[in-house]
C-alpha positions in Angstrom: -28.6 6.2 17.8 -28.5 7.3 21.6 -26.4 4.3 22.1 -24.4 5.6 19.7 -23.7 9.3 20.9 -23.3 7.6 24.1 -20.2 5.6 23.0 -19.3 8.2 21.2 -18.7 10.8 24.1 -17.0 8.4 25.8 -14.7 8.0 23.2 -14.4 11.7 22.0 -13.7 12.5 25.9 -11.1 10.2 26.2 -9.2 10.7 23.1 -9.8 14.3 23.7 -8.4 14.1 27.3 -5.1 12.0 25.8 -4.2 14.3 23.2 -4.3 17.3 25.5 -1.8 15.0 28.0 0.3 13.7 25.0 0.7 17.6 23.9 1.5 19.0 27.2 4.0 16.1 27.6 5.5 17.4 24.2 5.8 20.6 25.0 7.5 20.3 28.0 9.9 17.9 26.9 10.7 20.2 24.3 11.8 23.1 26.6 13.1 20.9 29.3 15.5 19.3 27.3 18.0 21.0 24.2 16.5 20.6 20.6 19.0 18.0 20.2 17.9 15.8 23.0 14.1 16.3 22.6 15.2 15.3 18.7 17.1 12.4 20.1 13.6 11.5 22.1 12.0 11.7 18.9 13.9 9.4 16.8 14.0 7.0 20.2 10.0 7.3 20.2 9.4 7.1 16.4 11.4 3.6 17.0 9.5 2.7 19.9 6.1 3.8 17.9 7.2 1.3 15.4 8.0 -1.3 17.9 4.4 -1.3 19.6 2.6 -1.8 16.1 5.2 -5.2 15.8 4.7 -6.0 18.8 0.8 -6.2 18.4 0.8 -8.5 16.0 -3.1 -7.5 15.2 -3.9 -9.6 18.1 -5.7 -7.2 20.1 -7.8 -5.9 16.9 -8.3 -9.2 16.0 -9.7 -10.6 19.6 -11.8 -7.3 19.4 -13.9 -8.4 16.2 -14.6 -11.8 17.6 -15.6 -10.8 21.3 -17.7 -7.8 19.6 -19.5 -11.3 18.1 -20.1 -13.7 21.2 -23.8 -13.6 21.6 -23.8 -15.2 25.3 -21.4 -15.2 28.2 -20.4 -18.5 27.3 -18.5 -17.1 24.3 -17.3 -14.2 25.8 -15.3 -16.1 28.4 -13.9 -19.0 25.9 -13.3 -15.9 23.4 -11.9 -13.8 26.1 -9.5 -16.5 27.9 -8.1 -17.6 24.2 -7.4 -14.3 23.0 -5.5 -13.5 26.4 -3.7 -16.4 26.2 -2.2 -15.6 22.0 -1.8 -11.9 24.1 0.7 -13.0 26.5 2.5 -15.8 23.8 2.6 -13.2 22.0 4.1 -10.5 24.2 6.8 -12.5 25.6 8.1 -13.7 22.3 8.3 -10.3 21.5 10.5 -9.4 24.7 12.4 -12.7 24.1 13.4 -11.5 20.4 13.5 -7.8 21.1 16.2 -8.0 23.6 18.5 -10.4 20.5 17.9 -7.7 18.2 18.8 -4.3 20.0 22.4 -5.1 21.3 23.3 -5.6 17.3 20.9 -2.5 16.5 22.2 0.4 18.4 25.3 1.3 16.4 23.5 1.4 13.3 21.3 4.4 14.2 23.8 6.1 15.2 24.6 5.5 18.9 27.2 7.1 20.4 28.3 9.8 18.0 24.8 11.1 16.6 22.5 9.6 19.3 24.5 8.9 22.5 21.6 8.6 25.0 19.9 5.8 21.9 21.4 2.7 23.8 20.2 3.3 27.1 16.4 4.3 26.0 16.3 1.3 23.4 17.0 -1.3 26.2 13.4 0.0 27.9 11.9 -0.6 25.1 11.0 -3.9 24.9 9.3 -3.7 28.4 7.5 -0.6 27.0 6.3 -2.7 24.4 5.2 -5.5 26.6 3.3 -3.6 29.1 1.4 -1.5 26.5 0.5 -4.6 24.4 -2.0 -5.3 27.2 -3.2 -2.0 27.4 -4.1 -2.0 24.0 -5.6 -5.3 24.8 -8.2 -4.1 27.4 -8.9 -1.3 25.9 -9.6 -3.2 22.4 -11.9 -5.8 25.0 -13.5 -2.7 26.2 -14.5 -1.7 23.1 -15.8 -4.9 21.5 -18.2 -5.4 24.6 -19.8 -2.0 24.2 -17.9 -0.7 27.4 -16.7 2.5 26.2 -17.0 4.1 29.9 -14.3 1.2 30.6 -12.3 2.5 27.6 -12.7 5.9 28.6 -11.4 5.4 32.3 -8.1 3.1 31.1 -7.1 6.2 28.3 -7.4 8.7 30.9 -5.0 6.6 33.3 -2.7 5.5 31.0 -1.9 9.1 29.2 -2.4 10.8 32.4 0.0 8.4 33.7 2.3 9.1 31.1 2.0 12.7 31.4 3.0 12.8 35.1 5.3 10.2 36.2 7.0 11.9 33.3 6.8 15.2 34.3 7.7 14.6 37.7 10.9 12.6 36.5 11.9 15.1 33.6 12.0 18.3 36.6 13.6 16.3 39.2 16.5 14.6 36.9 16.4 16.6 33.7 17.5 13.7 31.6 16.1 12.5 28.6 15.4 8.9 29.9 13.2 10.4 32.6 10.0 10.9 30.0 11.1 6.8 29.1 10.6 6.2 32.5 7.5 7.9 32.9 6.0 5.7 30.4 7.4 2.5 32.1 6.0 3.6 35.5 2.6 4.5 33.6 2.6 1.2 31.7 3.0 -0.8 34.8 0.4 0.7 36.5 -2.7 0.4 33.9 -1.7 -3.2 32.6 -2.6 -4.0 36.5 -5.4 -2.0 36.4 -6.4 -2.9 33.4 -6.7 -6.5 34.5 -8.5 -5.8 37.9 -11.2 -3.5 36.0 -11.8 -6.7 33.4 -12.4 -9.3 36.4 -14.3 -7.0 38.0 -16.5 -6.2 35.0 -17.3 -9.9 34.1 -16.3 -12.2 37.1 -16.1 -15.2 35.9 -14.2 -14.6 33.3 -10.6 -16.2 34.0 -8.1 -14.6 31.5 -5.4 -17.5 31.8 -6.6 -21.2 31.6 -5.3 -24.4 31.0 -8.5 -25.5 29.4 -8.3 -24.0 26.0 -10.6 -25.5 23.1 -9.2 -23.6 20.6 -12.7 -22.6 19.5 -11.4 -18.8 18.9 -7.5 -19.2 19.1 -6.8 -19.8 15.8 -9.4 -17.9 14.4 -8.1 -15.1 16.3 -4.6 -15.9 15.0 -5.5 -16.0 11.7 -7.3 -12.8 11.5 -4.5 -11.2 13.2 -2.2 -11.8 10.2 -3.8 -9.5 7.7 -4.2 -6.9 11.0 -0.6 -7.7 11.2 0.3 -6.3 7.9 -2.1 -3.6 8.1 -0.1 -2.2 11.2 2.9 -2.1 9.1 1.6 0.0 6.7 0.7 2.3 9.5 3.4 1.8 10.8 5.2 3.2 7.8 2.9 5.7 7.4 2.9 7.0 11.0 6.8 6.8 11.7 9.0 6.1 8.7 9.3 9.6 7.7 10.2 10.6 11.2 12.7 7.7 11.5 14.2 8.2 8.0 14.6 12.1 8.9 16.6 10.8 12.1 18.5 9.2 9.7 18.8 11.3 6.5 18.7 14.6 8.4 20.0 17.2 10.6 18.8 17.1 14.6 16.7 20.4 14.0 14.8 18.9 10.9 14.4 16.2 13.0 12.6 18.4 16.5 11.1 20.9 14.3 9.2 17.9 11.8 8.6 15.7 14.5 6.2 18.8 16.3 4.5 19.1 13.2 3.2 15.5 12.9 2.4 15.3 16.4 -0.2 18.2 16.0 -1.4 16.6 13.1 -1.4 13.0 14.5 -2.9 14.2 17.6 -5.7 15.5 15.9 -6.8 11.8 13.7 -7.8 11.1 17.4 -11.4 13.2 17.1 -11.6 11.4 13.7 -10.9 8.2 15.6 -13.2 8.5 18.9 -15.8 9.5 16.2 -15.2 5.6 14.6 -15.0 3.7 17.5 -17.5 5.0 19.0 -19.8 4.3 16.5 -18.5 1.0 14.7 -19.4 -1.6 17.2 -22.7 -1.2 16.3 -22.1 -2.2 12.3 -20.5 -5.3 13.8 -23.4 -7.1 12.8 -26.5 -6.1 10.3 -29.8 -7.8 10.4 -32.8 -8.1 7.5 -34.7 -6.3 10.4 -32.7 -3.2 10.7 -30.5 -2.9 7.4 -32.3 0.1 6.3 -31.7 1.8 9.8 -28.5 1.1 9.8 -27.4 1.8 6.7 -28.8 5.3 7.3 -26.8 5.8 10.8 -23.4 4.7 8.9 -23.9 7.1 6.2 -24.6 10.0 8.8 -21.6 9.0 11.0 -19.7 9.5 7.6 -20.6 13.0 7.2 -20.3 13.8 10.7 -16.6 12.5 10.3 -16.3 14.3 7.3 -17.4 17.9 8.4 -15.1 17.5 11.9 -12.1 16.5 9.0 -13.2 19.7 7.0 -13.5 21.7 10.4 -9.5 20.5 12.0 -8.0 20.8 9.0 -8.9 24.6 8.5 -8.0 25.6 12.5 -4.5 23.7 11.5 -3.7 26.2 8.5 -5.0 29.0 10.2 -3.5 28.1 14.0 -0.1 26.6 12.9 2.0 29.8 13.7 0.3 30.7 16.7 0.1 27.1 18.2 4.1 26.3 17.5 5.4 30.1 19.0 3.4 30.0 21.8 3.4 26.4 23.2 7.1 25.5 21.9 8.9 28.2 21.6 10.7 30.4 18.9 13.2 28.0 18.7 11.2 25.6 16.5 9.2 28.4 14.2 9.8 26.5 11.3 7.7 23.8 12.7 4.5 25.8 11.2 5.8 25.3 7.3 5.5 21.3 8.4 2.5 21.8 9.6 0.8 23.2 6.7 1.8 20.8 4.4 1.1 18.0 6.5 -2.6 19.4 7.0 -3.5 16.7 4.0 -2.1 13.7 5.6 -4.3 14.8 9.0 -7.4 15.1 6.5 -7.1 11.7 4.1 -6.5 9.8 7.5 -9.1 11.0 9.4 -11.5 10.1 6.6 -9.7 6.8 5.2 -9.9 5.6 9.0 -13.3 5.9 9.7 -14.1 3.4 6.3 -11.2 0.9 7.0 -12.1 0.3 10.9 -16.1 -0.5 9.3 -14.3 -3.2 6.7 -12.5 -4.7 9.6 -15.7 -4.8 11.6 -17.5 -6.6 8.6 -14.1 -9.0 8.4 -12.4 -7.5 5.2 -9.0 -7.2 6.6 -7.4 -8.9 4.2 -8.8 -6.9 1.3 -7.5 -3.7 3.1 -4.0 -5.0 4.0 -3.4 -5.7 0.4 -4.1 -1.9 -0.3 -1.9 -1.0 2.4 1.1 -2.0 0.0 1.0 1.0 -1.7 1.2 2.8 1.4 4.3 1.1 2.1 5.5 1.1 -1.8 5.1 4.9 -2.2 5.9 5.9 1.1 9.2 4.6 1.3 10.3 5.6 -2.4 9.1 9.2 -1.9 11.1 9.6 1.4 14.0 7.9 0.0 13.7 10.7 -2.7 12.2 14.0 -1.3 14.1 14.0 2.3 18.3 14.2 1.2 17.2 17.4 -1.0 14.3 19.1 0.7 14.4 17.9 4.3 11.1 17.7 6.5 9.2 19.1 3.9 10.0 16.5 1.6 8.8 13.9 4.4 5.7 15.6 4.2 4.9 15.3 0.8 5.6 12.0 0.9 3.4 11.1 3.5 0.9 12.8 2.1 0.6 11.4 -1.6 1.1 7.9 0.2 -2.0 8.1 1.9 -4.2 8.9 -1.8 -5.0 5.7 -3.3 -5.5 3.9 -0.1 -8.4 6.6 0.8 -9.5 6.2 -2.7 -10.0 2.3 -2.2 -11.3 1.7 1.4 -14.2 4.4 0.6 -14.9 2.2 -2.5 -15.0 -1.1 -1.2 -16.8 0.4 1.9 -19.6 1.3 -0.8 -19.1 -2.1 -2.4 -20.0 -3.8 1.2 -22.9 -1.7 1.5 -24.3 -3.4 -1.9 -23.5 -6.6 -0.7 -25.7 -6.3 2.2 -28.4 -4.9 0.0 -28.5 -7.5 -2.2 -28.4 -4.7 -5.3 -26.9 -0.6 -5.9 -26.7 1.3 -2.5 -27.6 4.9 -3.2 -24.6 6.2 -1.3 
C-alpha cells in the first residue's frame, strides 16, 4: 500500500501540475487572441486531439501491459526494443499518410472562409503527432516499470513546455499559430529527453535493433488493435462534440463550449493519477496475496469515487466564478456548459478507473466492443441535439453516451474479480 501512495503522488503531482499549465495556457490564449481565433484554435486542436489518439494506434498502451509483465531484465530489453521499434513504424506511417490526407482535407472544414488560419495549423500537425506519439511512449514505459518519479518528471517538462514556448510565442507574435508552435518546440524537446532519461534509467537497453525475435512484436501488435478501437471511442467521446460544434455551430458556441469541457476534462486527470498510480500493481494477482489485493482495489475504488463525488460538486458550485474571473465576461455563458457537462466529468472519472484495471488483466477487447455504443450514441445524439440547441445539446449528448459503458466496465470489473476467486466476490 505505501508503494501504492507513493506512485500515487507521483501521479496526482504531475497530473496536478499539467492541468494547472494546460489551463493557464487556455486562458491566455483566450484573451490574447479574439473569440473567433481562440475558437478557430479550438476546432484546430479538437482535430489535432483526434489525430494523436490515431496516431497511437494503442501501441504505447499495449507495450505498457507487456513491459509491466517482464519478470527479468532480459525481457524488459527484448520487450522494450520491439515495442520501440512497432513505435517508430508506426509513427512514420502516420506522418507518411497524414501529409496525403490534409492537402484534400482543409477545404472541407471550412478553410479560408470560416477557418482561414486551418491550413497553416493542420500542416504542423502531423509532426505534432509524431513527436507526442513518443512521449506517450515513455511515459506509458515509465509507468509499466513502476517508475512513476520518471513519469512525473517527463509530464512536468512536456506541459510546462507547452505552457511556455507558447506563451513566449503568443506575446511576442500574437498569432494564433504561435500556441502550435509552442507545442512543436515542446514536443521536440521531451521526445529527446525522453529518450536520454530511458537509456540512462536501464543502460543496456538499446531501443532500436536489428536483432528482433519477435517474441513481443506481434503480441504487442495485436493487443494494440482492440486499444486501437478503444481510443476511437474516446476519441469520439473526448472531441466529436467539439468538432461537430466547429462544424454545426457558430464561432462563440464553439469558444464558449470548448472552455466548458476543458474544465471538465482537465479535471478526469485527479481521477486518472488516482488509476495509474495504483493499477500497476493489479497487473498481476497471486494465490499468496489475492485477498490483499482484492482489498487495496476495492479501497482505491472508493477513494476514486469520493474525489469524483468531491470535483463534481466544486464544478456546480465554482462554474460562474471560475469562467468570469479567469476568462473573462466575454465567454459567461461558458458556466451553463459547464453544469451540464458536470455528469460527463463524473461517469468518466469512475468508468476510467474500472476500464484501465480490465486492460491491466488483458480484457481489451471485451471493453472496445462496449465502446461502440459510445461511438453509436454519441454521434446520433450530436447529429440531433447540436443544429437546434447548440453547446448544450453537445453536452447532453456526451453525457448519455458515457451511461452504459460505465454501467458495463464496473460489471465486468466485478465479473474479473470472481474469476480470480474462483466463486462470488462480495463487492
Amino acid at each position: 500500500m505505501n508503494k501504492i501512495v507513493k506512485n500515487i503522488s507521483y501521479s496526482l503531482s504531475g497530473k496536478v501540475i499539467a492541468m494547472i499549465f494546460l489551463i493557464l495556457l487556455d486562458i491566455f490564449t483566450a484573451r490574447v487572441l479574439k473569440i473567433s481565433e481562440y475558437a478557430e484554435w479550438s476546432f484546430f486542436f479538437s482535430i489535432l486531439t483526434m489525430m494523436f489518439y490515431i496516431g497511437w494506434f494503442g501501441i504505447n498502451i499495449s507495450a505498457k501491459v507487456f513491459i509491466s509483465k517482464c519478470n527479468n531484465f532480459e525481457e524488459l530489453r527484448i520487450c522494450t526494443s520491439e515495442a520501440f521499434t512497432l513505435r517508430l513504424i508506426s509513427s512514420i506511417s502516420f506522418l507518411l499518410v497524414a501529409y496525403m490526407i490534409v492537402p484534400n482535407l482543409v477545404g472541407i472544414l471550412g478553410y479560408p472562409e470560416k477557418y482561414p488560419n486551418l491550413k497553416s495549423l493542420l500542416y504542423i500537425s502531423p509532426i505534432l503527432v509524431f513527436l507526442n506519439s513518443f512521449t506517450e511512449f515513455y511515459k506509458e514505459f515509465f509507468t509499466g516499470t513502476d517508475k512513476f518519479k520518471k513519469v512525473f518528471e517527463i509530464t512536468v517538462l512536456e506541459y510546462g513546455g507547452y505552457f511556455l514556448f507558447s506563451l513566449v510565442l503568443l506575446f511576442t507574435f500574437g498569432k494564433i499559430q504561435s500556441v502550435a508552435f509552442g507545442y512543436l518546440f515542446s514536443g521536440i524537446c521531451v521526445s529527446i529527453l525522453g529518450l536520454i532519461s530511458l537509456k540512462s534509467e536501464y543502460s543496456g537497453i538499446h531501443v532500436i535493433s536489428l536483432k528482433l525475435n519477435g517474441k513481443y512484436l506481434w503480441r504487442i501488435f495485436r493487443y494494440a488493435i482492440p486499444m486501437a478501437l478503444i481510443s476511437l471511442g474516446t476519441m469520439i467521446l473526448v472531441e466529436m462534440d467539439t468538432f461537430m460544434l466547429g462544424i454545426l455551430s457558430t464561432k462563440t458556441d464553439l469558444a464558449t463550449y470548448s472552455i466548458a469541457k476543458n474544465i471538465n476534462a482537465k479535471a478526469t486527470h485527479l481521477n486518472y493519477a488516482i488509476t495509474v498510480g495504483s493499477m500497476t500493481s493489479f497487473s498481476t494477482f497471486s494465490d499468496d496475496g489475492l485477498e490483499k489485493k482484492k482489498k487495496q482495489f476495492r479501497k482505491m475504488s472508493r477513494i476514486n469515487l469520493l474525489i469524483t463525488i468531491v470535483v463534481s460538486l466544486l464544478l456546480l458550485i465554482s462554474a460562474p466564478i471560475l469562467i468570469v474571473f479567469f476568462y473573462g465576461k466575454d465567454y459567461i455563458f461558458a458556466e451553463t456548459a459547464i453544469c451540464f457537462l458536470v455528469p460527463y466529468y463524473a461517469l468518466y472519472g469512475i468508468s476510467n478507473f474500472y476500464a484501465v484495471f480490465l486492460d491491466f488483466r488483458e480484457k481489451a477487447k471485451l471493453r472496445s466492443i462496449a465502446y461502440i455504443s459510445i461511438i453509436v450514441i454519441n454521434l446520433i445524439l450530436n447529429c440531433l441535439l447540436i443544429p437546434k440547441y447548440g453547446s448544450i445539446g453537445a453536452a447532453v449528448a456526451t453525457d448519455f453516451s458515457l451511461v452504459p459503458y460505465t454501467i458495463f466496465v464496473v460489471i465486468l470489473s466485478k465479473r474479473e474479480l470472481q474469476n480470480l476467486e474462483g466463486g462470488l466476490a462480495k463487492w
